[in-house]
C-alpha positions, 0 to 999 in steps of 0.5 A: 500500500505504501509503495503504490501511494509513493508510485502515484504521488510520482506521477502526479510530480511528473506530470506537474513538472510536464506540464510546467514545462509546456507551459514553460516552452509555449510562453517562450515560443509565443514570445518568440513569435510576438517578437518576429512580428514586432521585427516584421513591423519595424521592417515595413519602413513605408505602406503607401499607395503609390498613385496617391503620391503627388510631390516628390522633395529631393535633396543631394550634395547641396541640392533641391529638386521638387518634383510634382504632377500636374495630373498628365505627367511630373514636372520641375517646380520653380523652386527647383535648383535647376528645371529640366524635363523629367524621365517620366519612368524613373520617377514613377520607378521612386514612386513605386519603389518607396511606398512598399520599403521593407528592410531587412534588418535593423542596425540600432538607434538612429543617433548622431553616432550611428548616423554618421558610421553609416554615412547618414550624417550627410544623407541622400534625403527623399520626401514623398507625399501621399496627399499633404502627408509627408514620408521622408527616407534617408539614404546613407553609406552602402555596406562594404559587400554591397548587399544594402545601403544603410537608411533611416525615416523620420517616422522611425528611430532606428537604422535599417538595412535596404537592399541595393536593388531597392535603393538604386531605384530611388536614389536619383542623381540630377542626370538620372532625373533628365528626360533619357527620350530623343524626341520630346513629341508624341507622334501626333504632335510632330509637324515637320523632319528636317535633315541637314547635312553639310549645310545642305537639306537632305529631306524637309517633310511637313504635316498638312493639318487640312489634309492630315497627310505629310508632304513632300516641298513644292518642287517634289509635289509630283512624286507620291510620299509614301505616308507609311514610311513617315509613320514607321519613322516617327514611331521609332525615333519617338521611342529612342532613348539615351544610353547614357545622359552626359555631365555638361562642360562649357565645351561640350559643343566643341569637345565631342565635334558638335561644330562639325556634325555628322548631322543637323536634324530639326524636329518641329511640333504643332505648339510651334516648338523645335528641337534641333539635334546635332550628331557627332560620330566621337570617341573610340566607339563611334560606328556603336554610339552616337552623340547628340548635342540637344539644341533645346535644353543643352544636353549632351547624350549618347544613342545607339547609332541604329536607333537613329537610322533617319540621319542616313536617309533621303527623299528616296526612304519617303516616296512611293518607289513607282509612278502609278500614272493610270490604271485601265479601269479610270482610262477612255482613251491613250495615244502612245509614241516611242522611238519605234511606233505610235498609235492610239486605244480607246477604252470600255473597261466595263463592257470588257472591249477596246479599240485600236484604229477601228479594231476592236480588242476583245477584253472579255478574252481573257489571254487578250485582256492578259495581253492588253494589260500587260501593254498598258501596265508598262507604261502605266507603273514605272518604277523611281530609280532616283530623285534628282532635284538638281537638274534641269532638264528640258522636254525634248526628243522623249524616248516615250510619251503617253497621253491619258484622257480618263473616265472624268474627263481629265487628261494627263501626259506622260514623258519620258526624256534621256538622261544618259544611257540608262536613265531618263527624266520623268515628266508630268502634263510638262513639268519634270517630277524631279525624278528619273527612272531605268529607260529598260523597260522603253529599249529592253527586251522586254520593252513596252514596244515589244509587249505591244507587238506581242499584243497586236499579234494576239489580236490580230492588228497591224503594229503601227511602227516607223 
């Protein structure tokens, strides 16, 4: 009996001393736990929500930059050390990064000691504003492995560590805050190109507001600009952006060849506004990179050398590369003359017939209408081989000449004058289009002469030959 009440008192010291230790080892780990969270929260250096952010305050090596939006974009405030557009992205990038901030540990009291081990005495110092509430961060020292920079809030009273992806994404150099794109319009803004090269103009494209096409100068209004390659550049050189924003000298205009550019290119807007680039192929990478001097705001920038393929252009990259003078659908009537022969057609494209000196041509036949057409689009399409606003050609001896009369009533002709031995100048109702085109397809083998022979054989005409 004693050793079975000595067994149970056992148990119940046991199982006191158990449960003690449950109790014990819960505590501690809930402890432990509230601890964590507390760690966790102390973290959490901002919770904002970043769109509600509408001022930004910058202060770095004795400068101060206010940065606010008007609702479209961020702008520079008057009070601003300095006023230069903004790259956009790069302050969104600040937004975004610092309304989440979390670091990721802490390193003490943020007292005047500990600030200044930690480069926190002279500080990279950013306000951000969520409505009229101000969230300031400071940025102090890197660590030596690189891994964090060493920060502190105004809200906080401790020292933290941000990793260095976080922090280079919000600290901001004055050259980091410049507006890193080549063109400051947006496509629809943009109403004239100009190149400039050796002090001649290259090309000069402008924007007609009435007809919402672009143009080409008075003296090339008979050649068709082909607007879809206006457009492709437009696309590209307002998406073109820096490489690198560079430090300005006094003698950034000399110093990278400015005074002597590869280059002059205006860019004109709808506000009456222009911005002018110089290009200069500088430095050990020259055929890679191009420098830019921007006329407008002073500033020295380096492109990559492809993404500004518009400075190698001409009037030829901007025109439709053949003459379209008539299609048989909208002709009545054509004469025709070459060195070889002469004669004359009328016409119905839509009752399928035509007409040579009393002969009617069956269109409705398909082989003959092949035929036909296969004449008439010689003559009809010729293809640009070059533009040549120099010369001054006179209308005599045309190696070919047709003359439309269209289903309206208008009349066009068409003259083609030697130029040398492969090319002749292309003449419009008179007027030379500034252009020249391959006189192959009046002497070769394959010659409108002997695609009109091949057809009067097929449709069993006389040819009408000298």
């Amino acid at each position: 009996m004693k050793k079975a009440v000595i067994a149970i008192v056992a148990l119940l010291i046991a199982s006191g001393i158990s449960i003690g230790a449950f109790v014990a080892v819960k505590s501690k780990s809930e402890k432990d736990n509230q601890k964590q969270v507390e760690i966790l929260a102390d973290n959490e250096l901002f919770k904002i929500d970043s769109d509600s952010i509408g001022k930004i305050e910058i202060e770095v090596s004795g400068e101060n930059y206010t940065l606010e939006n008007d609702g479209s974009k961020w702008i520079m405030t008057a009070s601003s050390s300095d006023i230069f557009t903004l790259d956009q992205i790069k302050v969104q990038g600040i937004c975004t990064f610092i309304s989440s901030l979390t670091a990721d540990a802490s390193y003490g009291s943020a007292d005047d000691e500990n600030k200044a081990k930690y480069g926190l005495d002279n500080p990279y110092k950013v306000t951000v504003y969520e409505g009229e509430t101000p969230h300031t961060l400071y940025i102090g020292k890197q660590s030596p492995t690189g891994g964090y920079y060493y920060a502190c809030t105004d809200s906080k009273s401790n020292i933290y560590a941000i990793q260095s992806a976080d922090a280079t994404e919000i600290l901001s150099s004055r050259l980091e805050l410049k507006d890193k794109n080549l063109i400051p319009y947006s496509e629809s803004e943009i109403t004239g190109l100009e190149l400039i090269k050796d002090g001649e103009t290259i090309y000069n494209l402008s924007y007609d507001e009435t007809t919402r096409t672009w143009k080409l100068p008075p003296e090339y209004e008979l050649l068709t600009i082909d607007q879809t390659a206006v457009s492709s550049i437009l696309t590209l050189m307002t998406r073109v952006t820096a490489v690198e924003i560079l430090p300005e000298t006094d003698e950034d205009f000399t110093k990278y060849g400015f005074d002597n550019p590869i280059a002059e290119f205006i860019v004109r807007a709808s506000d009456g506004s222009q911005r002018t680039l110089f290009m200069s192929r500088y430095g050990q990478n020259a055929d890679s990179y191009t420098h830019v001097y921007i006329d407008d705001c002073q500033q020295v920038a380096t492109y990559y050398a492809g993404d500004l393929k518009f400075i190698n252009q001409t009037y030829s990259d901007f025109i439709m590369d053949r003459f379209e003078f008539s299609s048989i659908n909208e002709t009545a009537e054509f004469e025709i003359s070459g060195t070889d022969f002469s004669d004359s057609f009328t016409v119905n494209a839509s009752g399928k017939t035509a007409e040579c000196r009393g002969n009617e041509i069956n269109l409705g036949n398909a082989e003959i209408f092949s035929y036909f057409q296969n004449f008439f689009n010689r003559f009809s399409y010729v293809g640009i081989d070059n533009i040549d606003v120099e010369s001054q050609p006179v209308l005599e001896y045309p190696l070919l000449s047709v003359h439309y009369i269209l289903n309206n009533g208008t009349e066009k002709s068409v003259d083609f004058v030697p130029a040398d031995d492969e090319y002749c100048y292309v003449f419009i109702d008179g007027e030379y289009t500034c252009s020249l085109a391959s006189n192959k397809f009046i002497t070769g083998s394959d010659s409108v002469f002997s695609a009109y022979e091949i057809l009067c054989r097929q449709a069993g005409i006389e040819t009408n030959t000298y």
